[in-house]
MARGU-737594 format. One record per residue: residue in one letter; x, y, z negated of N, C-alpha, C in turn. Coordinates in steps of 0.1 Angstrom, whole numbers, plus 5000, padded with zeros to 4 digits. Atoms other than C-alpha are relative to their C-alpha. Example, Ala and Ser with C-alpha at 12.3 -4.5 7.8 and 13.67 -1.06 7.14 Angstrom:
2
A | 5009 | 4988 | 5000 | 5123 | 4955 | 4922 | 5009 | 5012 | 5000 $
S | 4991 | 4989 | 5000 | 5137 | 4989 | 4929 | 4992 | 5011 | 4992 $
***
This chain:
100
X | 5008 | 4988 | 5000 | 5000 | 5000 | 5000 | 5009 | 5013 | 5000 $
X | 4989 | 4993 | 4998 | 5030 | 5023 | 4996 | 5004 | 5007 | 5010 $
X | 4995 | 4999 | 4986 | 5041 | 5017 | 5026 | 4992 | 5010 | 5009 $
X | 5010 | 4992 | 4993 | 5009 | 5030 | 5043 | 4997 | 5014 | 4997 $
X | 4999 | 4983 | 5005 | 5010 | 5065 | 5019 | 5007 | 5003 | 5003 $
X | 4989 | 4992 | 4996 | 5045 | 5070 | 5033 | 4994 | 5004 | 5012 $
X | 5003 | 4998 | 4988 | 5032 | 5067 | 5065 | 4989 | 5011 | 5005 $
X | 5014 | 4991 | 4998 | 4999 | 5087 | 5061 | 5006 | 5015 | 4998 $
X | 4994 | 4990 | 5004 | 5022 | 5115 | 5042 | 5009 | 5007 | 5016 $
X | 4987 | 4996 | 4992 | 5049 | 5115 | 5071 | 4991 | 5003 | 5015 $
X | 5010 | 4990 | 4989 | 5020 | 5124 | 5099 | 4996 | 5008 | 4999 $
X | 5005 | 4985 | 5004 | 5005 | 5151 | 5080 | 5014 | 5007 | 5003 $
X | 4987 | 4987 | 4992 | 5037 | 5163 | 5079 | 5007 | 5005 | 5011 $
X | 4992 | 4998 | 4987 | 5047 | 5161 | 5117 | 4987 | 5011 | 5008 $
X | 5014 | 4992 | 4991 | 5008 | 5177 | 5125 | 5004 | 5013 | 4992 $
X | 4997 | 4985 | 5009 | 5015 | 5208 | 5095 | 5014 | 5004 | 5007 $
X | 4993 | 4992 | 4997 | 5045 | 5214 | 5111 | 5002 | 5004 | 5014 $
X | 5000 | 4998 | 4989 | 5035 | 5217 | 5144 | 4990 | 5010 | 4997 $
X | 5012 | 4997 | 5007 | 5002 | 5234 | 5129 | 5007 | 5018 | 4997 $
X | 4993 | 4992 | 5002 | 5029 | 5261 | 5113 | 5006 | 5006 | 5011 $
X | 4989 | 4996 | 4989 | 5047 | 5266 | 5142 | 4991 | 5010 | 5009 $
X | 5009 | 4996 | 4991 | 5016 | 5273 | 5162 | 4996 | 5012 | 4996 $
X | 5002 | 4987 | 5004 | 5005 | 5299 | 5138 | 5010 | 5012 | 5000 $
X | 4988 | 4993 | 5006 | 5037 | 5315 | 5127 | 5001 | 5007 | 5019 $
X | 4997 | 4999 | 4984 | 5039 | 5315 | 5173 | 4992 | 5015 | 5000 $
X | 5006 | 4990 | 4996 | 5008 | 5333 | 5174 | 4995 | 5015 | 4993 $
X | 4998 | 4988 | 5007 | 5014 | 5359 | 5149 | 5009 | 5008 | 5004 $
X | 4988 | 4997 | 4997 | 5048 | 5364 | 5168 | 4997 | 5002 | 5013 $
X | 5008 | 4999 | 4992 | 5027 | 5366 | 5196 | 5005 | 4997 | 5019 $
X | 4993 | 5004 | 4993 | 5043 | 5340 | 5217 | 4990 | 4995 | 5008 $
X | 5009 | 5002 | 4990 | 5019 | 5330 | 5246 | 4997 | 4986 | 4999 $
X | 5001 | 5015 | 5000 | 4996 | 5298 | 5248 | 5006 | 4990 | 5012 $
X | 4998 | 5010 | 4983 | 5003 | 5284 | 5280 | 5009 | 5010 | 5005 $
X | 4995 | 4991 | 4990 | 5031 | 5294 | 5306 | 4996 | 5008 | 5006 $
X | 5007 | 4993 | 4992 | 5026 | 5316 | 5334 | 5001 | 4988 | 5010 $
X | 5006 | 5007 | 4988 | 5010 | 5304 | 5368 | 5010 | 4999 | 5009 $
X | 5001 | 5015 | 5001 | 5024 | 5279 | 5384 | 5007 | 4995 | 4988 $
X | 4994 | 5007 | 5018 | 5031 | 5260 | 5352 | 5013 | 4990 | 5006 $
X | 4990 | 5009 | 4999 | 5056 | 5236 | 5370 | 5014 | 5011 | 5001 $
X | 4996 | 4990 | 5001 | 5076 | 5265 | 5378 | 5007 | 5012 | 4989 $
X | 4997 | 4983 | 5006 | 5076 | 5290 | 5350 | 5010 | 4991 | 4987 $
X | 4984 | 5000 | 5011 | 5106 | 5292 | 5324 | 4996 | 5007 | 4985 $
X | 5004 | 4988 | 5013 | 5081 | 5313 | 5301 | 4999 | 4988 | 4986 $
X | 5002 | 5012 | 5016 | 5085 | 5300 | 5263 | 4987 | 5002 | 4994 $
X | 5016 | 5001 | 4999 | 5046 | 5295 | 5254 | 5004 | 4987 | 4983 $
X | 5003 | 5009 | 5012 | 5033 | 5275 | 5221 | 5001 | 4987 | 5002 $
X | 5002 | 5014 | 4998 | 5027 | 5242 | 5238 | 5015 | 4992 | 4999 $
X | 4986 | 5007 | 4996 | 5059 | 5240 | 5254 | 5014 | 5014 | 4998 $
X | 4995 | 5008 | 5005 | 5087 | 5244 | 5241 | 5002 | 5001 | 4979 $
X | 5005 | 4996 | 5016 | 5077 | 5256 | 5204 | 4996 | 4991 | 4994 $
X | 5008 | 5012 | 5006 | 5054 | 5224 | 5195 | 5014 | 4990 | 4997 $
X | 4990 | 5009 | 4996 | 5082 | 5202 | 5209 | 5014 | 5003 | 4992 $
X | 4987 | 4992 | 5004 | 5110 | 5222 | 5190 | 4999 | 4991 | 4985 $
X | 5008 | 5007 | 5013 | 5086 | 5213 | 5158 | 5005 | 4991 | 4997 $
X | 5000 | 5018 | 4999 | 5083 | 5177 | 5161 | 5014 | 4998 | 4999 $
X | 4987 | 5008 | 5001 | 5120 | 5173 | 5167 | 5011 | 5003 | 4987 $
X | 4994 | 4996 | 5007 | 5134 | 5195 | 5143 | 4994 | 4993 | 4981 $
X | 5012 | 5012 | 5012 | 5108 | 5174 | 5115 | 5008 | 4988 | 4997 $
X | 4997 | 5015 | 5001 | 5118 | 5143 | 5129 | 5021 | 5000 | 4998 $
X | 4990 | 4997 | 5003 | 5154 | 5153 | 5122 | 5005 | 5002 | 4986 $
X | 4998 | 4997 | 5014 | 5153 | 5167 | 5087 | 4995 | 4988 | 4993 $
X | 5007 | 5015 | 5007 | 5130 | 5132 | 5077 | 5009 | 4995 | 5001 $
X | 4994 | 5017 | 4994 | 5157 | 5108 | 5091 | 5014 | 5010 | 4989 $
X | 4989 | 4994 | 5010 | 5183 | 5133 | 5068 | 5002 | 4999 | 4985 $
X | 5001 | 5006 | 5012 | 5163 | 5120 | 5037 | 4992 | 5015 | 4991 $
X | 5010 | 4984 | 5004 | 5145 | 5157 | 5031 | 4986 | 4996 | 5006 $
X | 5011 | 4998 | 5004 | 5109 | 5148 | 5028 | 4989 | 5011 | 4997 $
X | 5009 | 4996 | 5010 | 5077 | 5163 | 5021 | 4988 | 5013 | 5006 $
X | 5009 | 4989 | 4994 | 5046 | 5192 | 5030 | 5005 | 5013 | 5001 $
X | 4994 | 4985 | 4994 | 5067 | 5221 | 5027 | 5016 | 4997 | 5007 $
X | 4984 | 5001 | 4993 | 5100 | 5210 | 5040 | 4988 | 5001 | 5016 $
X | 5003 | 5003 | 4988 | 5076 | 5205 | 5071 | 4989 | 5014 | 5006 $
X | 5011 | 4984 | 4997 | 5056 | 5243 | 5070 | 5015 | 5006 | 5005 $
X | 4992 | 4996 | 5000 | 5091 | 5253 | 5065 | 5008 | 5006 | 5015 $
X | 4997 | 5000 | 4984 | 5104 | 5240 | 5100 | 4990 | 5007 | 5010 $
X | 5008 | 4989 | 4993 | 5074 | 5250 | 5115 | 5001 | 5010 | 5003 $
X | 4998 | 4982 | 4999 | 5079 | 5285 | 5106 | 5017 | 5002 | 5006 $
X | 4984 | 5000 | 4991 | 5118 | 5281 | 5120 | 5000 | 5003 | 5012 $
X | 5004 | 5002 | 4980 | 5109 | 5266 | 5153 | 4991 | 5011 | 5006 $
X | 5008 | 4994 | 4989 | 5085 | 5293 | 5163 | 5012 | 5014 | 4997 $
X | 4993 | 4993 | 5000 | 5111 | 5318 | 5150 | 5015 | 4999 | 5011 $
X | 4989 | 5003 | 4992 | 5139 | 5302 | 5168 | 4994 | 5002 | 5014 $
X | 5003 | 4995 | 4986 | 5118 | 5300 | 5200 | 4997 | 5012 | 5006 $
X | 4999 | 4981 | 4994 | 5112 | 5336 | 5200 | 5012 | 5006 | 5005 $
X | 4993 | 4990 | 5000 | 5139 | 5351 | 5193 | 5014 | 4993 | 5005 $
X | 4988 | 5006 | 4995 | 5166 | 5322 | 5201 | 5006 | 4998 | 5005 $
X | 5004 | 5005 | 4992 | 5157 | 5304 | 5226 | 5010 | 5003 | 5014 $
X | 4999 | 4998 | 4985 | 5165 | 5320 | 5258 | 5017 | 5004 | 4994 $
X | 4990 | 4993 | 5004 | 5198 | 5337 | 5241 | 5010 | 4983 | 4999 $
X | 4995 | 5010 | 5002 | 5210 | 5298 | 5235 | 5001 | 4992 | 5016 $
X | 4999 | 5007 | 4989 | 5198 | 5280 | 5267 | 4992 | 5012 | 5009 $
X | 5008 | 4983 | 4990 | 5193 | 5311 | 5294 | 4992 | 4992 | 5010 $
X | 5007 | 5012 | 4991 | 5166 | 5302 | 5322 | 5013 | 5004 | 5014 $
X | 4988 | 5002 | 4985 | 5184 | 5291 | 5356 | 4997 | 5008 | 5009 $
X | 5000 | 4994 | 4988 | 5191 | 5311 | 5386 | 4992 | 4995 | 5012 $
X | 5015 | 5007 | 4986 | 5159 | 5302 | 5412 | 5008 | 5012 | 5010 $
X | 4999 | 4994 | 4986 | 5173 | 5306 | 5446 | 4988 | 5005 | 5006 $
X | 5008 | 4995 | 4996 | 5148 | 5330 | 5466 | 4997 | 4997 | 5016 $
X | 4999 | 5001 | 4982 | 5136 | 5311 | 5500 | 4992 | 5013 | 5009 $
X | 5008 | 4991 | 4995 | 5127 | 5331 | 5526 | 4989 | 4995 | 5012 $
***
C-alpha cells in the first residue's frame, strides 16, 4: 500500500509542477500556443517548451532523492522563469534561410 501512496504522491507532484509553471507562465505573460504555423515557430509558449521544461526539471530533482509538493511548486515557478527570461539567451533560435 506504500508503494501505491508514493506513486499517487509523485504524480500530483509532476501535475503541480506543471500546474505552477503554467501559472507563474501566465502571470509572466508567456503565450499559450506558438505563433501560426506552429511547425515552424521558435516562439516560447506554455505548452511547449515551459510544461516540458517542468516535467523534466521534477523528474530530475526526484531521481536526486528531493521529494515532495513544494519542492515541485518550486520547479514550476523556475521553469516558467527560466523559459522567459533564459531560454532563448542559452539555446538562441536558428538562422531560417529565406527562400525566394
Amino acid at each position: 500500500m506504500i508503494i501505491h501512496a508514493n506513486v499517487l504522491i509523485t504524480m500530483v507532484s509532476y501535475i503541480l509542477a506543471v500546474m505552477s509553471a503554467m501559472i507563474v507562465g501566465l502571470i509572466l505573460r508567456i503565450p499559450i500556443l506558438p505563433e501560426r504555423p506552429i511547425r515552424q515557430s521558435w516562439t516560447i509558449s506554455l505548452i511547449f517548451p515551459t510544461s516540458i521544461i517542468a516535467l523534466g526539471l521534477t523528474a530530475i530533482i526526484f531521481k536526486l532523492g528531493y521529494e515532495g509538493l513544494l519542492i515541485a511548486v518550486v520547479v514550476g515557478v523556475v521553469s516558467a522563469i527560466f523559459a522567459k527570461y533564459l531560454l532563448e539567451r542559452l539555446l538562441p533560435k536558428p538562422q531560417m534561410e529565406e527562400s525566394n
